[in-house]
C-alpha positions in Angstrom: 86.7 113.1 -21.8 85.2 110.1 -23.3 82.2 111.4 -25.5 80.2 108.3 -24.9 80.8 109.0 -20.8 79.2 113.0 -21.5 75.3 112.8 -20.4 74.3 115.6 -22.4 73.9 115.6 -26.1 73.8 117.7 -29.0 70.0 118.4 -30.1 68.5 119.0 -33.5 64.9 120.8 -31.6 65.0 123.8 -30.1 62.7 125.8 -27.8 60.4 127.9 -29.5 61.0 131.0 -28.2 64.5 131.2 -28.7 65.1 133.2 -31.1 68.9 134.7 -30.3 71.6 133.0 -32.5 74.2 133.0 -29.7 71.8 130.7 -27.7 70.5 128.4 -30.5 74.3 127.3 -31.3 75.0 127.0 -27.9 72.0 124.5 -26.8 72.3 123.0 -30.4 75.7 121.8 -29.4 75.0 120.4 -26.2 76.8 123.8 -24.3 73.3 125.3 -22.4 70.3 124.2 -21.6 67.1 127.1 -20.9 65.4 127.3 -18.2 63.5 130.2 -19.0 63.6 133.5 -20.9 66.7 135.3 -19.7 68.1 131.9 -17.1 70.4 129.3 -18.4 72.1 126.4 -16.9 75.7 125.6 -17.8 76.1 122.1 -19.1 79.5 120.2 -19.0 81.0 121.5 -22.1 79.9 125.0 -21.4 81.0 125.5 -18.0 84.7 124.3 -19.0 84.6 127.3 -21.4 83.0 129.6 -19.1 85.5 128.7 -16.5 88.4 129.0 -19.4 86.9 133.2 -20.1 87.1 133.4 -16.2 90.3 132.0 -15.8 91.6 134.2 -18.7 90.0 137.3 -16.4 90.9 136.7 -13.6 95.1 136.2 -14.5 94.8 139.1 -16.2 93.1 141.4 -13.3 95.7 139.6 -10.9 98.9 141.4 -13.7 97.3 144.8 -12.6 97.3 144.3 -8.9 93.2 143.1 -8.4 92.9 140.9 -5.7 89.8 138.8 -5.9 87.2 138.3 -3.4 83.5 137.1 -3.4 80.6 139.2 -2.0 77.6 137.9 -1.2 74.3 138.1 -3.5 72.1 139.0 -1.0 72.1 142.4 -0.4 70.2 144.2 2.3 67.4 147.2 1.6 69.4 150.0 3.8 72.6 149.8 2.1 70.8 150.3 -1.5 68.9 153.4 0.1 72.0 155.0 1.4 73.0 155.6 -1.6 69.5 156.4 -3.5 69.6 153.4 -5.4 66.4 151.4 -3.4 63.9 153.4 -5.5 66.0 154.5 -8.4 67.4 150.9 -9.4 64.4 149.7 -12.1 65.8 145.8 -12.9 66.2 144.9 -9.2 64.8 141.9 -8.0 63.4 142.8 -4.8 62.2 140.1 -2.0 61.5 139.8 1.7 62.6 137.4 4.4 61.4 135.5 7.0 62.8 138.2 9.0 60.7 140.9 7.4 63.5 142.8 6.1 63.8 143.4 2.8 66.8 142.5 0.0 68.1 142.9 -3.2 69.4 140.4 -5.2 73.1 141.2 -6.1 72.5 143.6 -9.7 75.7 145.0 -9.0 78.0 145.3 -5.5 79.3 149.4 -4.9 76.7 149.0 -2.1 78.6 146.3 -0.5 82.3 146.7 -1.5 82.6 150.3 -0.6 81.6 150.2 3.2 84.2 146.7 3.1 87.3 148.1 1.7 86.3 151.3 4.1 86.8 148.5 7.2 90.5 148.4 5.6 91.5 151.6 4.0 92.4 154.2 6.9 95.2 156.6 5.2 96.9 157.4 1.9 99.7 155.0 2.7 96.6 152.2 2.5 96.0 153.6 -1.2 95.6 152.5 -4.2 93.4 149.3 -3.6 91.5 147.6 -6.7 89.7 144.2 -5.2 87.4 142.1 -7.8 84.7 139.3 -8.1 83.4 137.2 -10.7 80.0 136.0 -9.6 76.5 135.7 -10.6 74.4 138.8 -10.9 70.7 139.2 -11.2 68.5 141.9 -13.3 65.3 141.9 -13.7 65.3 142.8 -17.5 62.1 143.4 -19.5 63.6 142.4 -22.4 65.6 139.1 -22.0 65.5 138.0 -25.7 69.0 138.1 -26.6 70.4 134.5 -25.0 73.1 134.9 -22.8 73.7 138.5 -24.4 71.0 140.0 -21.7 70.5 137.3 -19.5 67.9 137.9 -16.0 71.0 136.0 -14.3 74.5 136.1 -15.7 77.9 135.9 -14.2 80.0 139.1 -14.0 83.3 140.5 -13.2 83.1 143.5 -11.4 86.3 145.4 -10.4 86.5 148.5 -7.9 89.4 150.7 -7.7 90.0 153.1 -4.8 92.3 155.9 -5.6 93.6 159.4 -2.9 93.3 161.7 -6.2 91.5 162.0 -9.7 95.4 161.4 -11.4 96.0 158.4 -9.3 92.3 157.3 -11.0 93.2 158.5 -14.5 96.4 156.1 -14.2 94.9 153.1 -12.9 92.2 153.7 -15.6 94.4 153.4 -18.7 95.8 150.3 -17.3 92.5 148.5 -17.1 92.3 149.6 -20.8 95.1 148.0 -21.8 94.2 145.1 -19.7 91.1 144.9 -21.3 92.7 144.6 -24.6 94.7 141.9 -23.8 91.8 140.3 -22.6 89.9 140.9 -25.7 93.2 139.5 -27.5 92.7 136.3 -25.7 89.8 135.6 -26.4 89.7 135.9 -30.3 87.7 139.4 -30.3 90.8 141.9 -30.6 90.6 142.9 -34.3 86.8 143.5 -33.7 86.8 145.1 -30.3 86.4 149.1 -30.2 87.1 151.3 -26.9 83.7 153.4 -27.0 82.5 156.4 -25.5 79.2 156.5 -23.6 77.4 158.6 -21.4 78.8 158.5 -17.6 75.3 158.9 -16.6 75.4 160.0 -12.4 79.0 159.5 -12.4 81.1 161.5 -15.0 80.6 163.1 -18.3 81.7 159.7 -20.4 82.4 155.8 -19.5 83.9 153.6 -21.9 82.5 150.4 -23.1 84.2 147.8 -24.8 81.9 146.9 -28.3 82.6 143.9 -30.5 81.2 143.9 -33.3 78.5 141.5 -34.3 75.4 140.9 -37.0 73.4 140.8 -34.6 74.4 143.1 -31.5 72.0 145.1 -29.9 74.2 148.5 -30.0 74.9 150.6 -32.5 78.5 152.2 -32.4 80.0 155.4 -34.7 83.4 154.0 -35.5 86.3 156.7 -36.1 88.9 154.8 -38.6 91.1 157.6 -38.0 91.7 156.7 -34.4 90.2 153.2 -34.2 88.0 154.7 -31.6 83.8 154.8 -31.6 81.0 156.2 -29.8 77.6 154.6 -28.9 74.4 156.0 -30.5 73.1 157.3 -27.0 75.9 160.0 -27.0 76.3 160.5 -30.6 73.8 163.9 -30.6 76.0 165.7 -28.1 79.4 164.4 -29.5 79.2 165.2 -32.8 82.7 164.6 -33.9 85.3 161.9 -32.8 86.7 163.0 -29.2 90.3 162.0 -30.2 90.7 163.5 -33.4 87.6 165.3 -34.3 86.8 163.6 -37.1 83.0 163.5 -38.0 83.2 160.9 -40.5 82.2 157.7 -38.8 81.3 154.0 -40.2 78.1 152.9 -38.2 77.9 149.2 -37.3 76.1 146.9 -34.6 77.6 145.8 -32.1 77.5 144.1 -28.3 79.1 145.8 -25.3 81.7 143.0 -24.1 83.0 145.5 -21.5 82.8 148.6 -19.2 84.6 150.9 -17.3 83.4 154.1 -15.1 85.2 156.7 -13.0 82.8 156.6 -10.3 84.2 159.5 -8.3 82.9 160.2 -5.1 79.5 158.7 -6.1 79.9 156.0 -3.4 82.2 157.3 -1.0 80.3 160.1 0.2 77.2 157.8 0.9 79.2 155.7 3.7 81.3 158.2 5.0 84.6 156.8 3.5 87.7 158.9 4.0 91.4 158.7 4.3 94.0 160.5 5.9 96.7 162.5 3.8 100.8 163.2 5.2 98.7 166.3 7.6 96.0 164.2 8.7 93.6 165.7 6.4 90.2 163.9 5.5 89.3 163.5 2.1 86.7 161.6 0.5 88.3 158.3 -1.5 88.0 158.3 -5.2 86.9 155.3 -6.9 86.8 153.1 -10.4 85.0 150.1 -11.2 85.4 148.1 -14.0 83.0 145.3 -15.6 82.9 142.4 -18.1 80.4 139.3 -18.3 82.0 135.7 -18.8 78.4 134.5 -20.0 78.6 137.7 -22.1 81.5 137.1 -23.9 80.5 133.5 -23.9 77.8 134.5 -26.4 79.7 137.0 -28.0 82.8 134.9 -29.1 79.8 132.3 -30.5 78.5 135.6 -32.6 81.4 136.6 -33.9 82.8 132.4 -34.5 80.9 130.3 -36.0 79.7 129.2 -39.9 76.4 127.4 -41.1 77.8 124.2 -39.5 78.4 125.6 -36.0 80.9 127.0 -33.2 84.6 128.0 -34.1 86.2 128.4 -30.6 89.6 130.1 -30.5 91.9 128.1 -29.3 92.3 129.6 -25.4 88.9 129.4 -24.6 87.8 126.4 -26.4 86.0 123.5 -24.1 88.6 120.8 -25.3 91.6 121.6 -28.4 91.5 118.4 -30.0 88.7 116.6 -30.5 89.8 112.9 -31.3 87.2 110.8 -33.6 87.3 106.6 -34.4 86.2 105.3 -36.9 86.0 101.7 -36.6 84.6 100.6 -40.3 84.2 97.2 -41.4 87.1 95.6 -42.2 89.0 95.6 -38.4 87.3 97.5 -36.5 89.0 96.2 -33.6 92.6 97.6 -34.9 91.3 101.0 -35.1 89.4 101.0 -31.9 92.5 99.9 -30.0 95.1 102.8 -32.1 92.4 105.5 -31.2 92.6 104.2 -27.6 96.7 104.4 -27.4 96.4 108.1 -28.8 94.0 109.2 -26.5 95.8 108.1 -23.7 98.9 109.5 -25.3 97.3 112.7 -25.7 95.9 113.1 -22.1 99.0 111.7 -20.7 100.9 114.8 -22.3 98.4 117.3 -20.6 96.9 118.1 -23.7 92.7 118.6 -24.0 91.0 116.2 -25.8 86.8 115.2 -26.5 87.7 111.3 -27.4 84.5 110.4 -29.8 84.2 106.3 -28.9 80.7 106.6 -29.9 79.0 103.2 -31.8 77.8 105.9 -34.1 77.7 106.7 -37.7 80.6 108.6 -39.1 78.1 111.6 -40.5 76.6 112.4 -37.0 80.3 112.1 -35.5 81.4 114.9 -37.9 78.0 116.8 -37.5 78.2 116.8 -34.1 82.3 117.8 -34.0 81.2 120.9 -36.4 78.4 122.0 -33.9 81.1 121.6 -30.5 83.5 123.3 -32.8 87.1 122.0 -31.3 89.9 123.9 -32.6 91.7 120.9 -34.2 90.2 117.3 -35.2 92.1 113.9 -35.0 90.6 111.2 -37.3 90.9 107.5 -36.8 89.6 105.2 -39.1 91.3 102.3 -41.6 92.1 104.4 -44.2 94.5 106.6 -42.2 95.8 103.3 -40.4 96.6 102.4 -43.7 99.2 104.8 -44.8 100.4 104.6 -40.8 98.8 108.2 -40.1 96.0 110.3 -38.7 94.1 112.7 -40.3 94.5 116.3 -38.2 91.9 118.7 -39.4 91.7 122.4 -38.3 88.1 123.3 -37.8 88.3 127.1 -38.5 89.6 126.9 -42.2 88.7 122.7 -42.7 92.5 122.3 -43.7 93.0 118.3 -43.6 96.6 117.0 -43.5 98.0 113.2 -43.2 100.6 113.0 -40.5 102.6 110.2 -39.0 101.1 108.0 -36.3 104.5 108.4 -33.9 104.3 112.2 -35.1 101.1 113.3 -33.5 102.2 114.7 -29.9 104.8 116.7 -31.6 102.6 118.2 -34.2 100.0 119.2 -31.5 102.3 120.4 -28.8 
């Protein structure tokens, strides 16, 4: 992508009202733009990263036998009151239609997925099925203040698991653990990512959430060093010591919920009537899962947790482009190095590798600003003094190592 080609730019004003850090850095660097308190629209360098968490989801729900689908957003009033959720579900965004029936927008999709897979599911022999989606939700939160954090619309992942027994559950549930973690691995938040217990609210005695750990999260977690294992403030009064180990020495820190996962039971089963058939033709009620995690979330997140006072640090998988190539023309022949900047770029992308190409007739201070506030993972200079010595300059952005290597070197280095 040729910089000067991108329409948006990087922006030195920022809204008044926005006050969460995760958002500021983001809009600074040219990744979101707000529309209003809680609603943000994806730019072009933010949606390639968005896409990039997705991606990184979705492979890694695929490897434990999810198969994606896509539910709609629109979801009518009677399947929320089958299951006592029209009345009882306070961030819904409630309208009406032409029709004079009344909706939901989507908040969250056990209303629609369980009478679906239901269509499907007729015996044991049909069971396990986990199915999953990664779409745009809507909340009407009263408190949309932390950026993309706690967002009124925000893209999800929602997985739902549908199991003939509570083992068959348990099993399925530790893999999405794992899976979770390798997730988390991906995406540069492992070392700061803690499995937490929380209160299961309607649905069982504990869930699990996912924390990262952040300045400025809006959680607080008890973390157990003993077992690497915490539990969020909400519970803490009842669970006095750590589940695992019993420890009741814990290191309080804030953090932001990257993740989720329930056992919901029969919760939503029981509403719609679903039930399978065992080896005697028996009826029982199917037992189900589900299993969340926020793209736009961790979006924010990942800019929380890497970043300095100059900007984004994006790890490497997730990053809008890896290199970021930048010309220098200065005075002497400018010409020369435009021309060896355009032979590398086209060397670069010809290789399949991911490259922001600054051709900008811009200063060399604002070109550097503006690479710390995108925050590629590595940084290819251009200018006379590298041509010079018959090199490029290859600068890592999340430790500012600078070395000089060969001109005829540079796929080889970067590959």
């Amino acid at each position: 992508m040729r910089q000067s080609k991108l329409f948006t730019k990087t922006i030195k004003e920022l809204p008044k009202d926005e006050t969460s850090f995760n958002a500021q850095a983001l809009m600074r660097a040219g990744f979101i733009d707000k529309v209003a308190a809680g609603i943000y629209a994806m730019l072009p360098l933010g949606y390639r990263v968005l896409n990039k968490i997705s991606d990184i989801i979705r492979e890694e729900m695929d490897a434990i036998g999810g198969q994606e689908i896509f539910m709609p957003a629109l979801l009518p009033k009677e399947l929320w009151q089958r299951t006592n959720r029209w009345e009882n579900f306070d961030v819904l965004f409630k309208i009406m239609g032409t029709d004079k029936k009344e909706y939901a927008l989507g908040a969250t999709h056990e209303e629609i997925v369980t009478p679906l897979v239901k269509k499907q599911v007729l015996s044991y022999k049909d069971l396990p099925v986990a199915v999953y989606q990664i779409q745009t939700k809507f909340r009407n939160e009263l408190r949309a203040k932390a950026g993309l954090i706690r967002g009124r619309e925000f893209s999800m992942k929602d997985l739902y698991s549908f199991h003939k027994s509570e083992d068959d559950l348990n099993e399925y549930y530790k893999i999405a653990q794992k899976a979770y973690f390798k997730i988390f691995e991906r995406f540069g938040l492992l070392d700061r990512t803690y499995l937490t217990f929380a209160s299961g609210g309607a649905f069982s005695k504990y869930s699990h959430e996912f924390q990262t750990l952040a300045e400025n999260g809006e959680d607080t977690i008890y973390i157990c060093d003993n077992c690497d294992i915490a539990i969020n403030k909400e519970i803490i009064d009842e669970q006095k010591k750590c589940p695992n180990c019993g420890n009741d020495d814990f290191r309080v820190e804030k953090a932001v919920e990257v993740g989720n996962i329930f056992k919901l039971g029969t919760r939503f089963s029981k509403p719609f009537g679903f039930k399978f058939a065992d080896e005697e033709g028996k009826q029982h009620d199917v037992i189900m899962g589900c299993y969340g995690m926020g793209p736009t979330r961790v979006m924010a997140t990942i800019v929380e947790v890497h970043h300095d006072d100059k900007g984004i640090i994006w790890p490497e998988e997730v990053a809008p482009y890896r290199i970021h190539l930048i010309s220098l023309k200065g005075k002497n022949d400018p010409a020369r190095v435009a021309e060896a900047a355009e032979k590398i770029y086209q060397d670069l992308v010809k290789n399949g590798l991911e490259v922001l190409f600054d051709d900008r007739e811009t200063s060399a201070g604002e070109k550097f600003a503006d690479a710390d506030l995108i925050g590629c993972p590595y940084r290819l200079i251009v200018s006379e003094k590298t041509l010079a010595a018959a090199s490029i300059e290859l600068k890592t952005r999340k430790d500012g190592k600078a070395e000089l290597i060969p001109l005829d070197g540079v796929l080889k280095k970067l590959k």
